[in-house]
C-alpha positions in Angstrom: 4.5 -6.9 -12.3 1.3 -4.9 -13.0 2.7 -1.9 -13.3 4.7 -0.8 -15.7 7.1 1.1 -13.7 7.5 -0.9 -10.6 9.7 1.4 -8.9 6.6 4.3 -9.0 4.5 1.8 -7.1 3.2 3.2 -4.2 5.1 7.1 -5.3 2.5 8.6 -7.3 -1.1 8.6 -8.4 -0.4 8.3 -12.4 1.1 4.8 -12.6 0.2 3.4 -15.5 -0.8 -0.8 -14.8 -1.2 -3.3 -17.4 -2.6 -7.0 -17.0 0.9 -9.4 -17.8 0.5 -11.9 -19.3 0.6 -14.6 -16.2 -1.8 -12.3 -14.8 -5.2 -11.6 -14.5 -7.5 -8.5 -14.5 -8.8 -8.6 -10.8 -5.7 -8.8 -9.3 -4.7 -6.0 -12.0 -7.3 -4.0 -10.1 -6.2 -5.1 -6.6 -3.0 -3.8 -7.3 -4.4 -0.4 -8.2 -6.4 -0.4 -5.7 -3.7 -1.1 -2.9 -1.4 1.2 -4.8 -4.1 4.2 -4.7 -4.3 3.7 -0.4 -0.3 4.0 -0.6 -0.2 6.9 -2.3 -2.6 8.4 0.0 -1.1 7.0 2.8 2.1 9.4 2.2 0.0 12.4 2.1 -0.6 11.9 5.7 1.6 11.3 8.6 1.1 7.6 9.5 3.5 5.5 12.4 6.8 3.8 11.2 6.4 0.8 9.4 7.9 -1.1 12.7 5.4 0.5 14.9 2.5 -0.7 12.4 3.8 -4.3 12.2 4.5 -4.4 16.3 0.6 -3.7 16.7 -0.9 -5.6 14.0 1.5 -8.7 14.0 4.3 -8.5 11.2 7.2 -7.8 11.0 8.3 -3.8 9.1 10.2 -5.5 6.4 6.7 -6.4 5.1 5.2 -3.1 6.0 8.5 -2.1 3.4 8.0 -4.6 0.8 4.5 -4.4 0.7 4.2 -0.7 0.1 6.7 -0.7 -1.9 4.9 -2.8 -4.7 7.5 -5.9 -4.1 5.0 -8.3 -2.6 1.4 -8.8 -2.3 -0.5 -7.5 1.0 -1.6 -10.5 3.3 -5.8 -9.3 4.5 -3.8 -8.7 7.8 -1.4 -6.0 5.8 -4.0 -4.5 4.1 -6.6 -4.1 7.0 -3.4 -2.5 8.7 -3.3 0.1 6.1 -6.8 0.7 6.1 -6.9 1.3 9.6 -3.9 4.0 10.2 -5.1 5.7 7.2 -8.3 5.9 8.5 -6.9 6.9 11.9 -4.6 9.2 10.8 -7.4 10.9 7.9 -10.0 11.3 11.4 -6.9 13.5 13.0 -7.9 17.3 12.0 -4.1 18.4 12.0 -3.2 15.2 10.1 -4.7 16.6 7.1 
């Protein structure tokens, strides 16, 4: 795990992450990253995770485990993100 609480993944901006030691320090900063779009992602109001996986192609149990920090994003996963938080940020009463 890269962060050192693993159970605040995704929760809150101030999660502290740490490069173990069968890690590396780029995917150290992937998992910031992706952590940092689902934190904002909660400050918004995006579809269920089921809707998200029906139109993108997976299925909500990895919508689930993926934003909650317990598996890696697939580039399908993480577009997905990308694009309802873009979506939902371009909505004036989303905000």
């Amino acid at each position: 795990d890269y962060a050192v609480e693993p159970h605040l993944f995704g929760e809150r901006y101030d999660v502290t992450f740490r490069t173990p030691p069968d890690g590396d320090a780029v995917s150290r900063r992937i998992a910031e990253f992706f952590h940092r779009l689902v934190v904002a992602s909660r400050h918004h109001h995006l579809p269920s995770g089921a809707e998200i996986g029906r139109r993108f192609g997976f299925s909500r149990q990895t919508w689930s485990n993926v934003t909650r920090g317990h598996r890696w994003p697939s580039h399908t996963v993480l577009i997905a993100l990308l694009i309802v938080l873009e979506d939902a940020i371009s909505q004036p009463d989303n905000n």
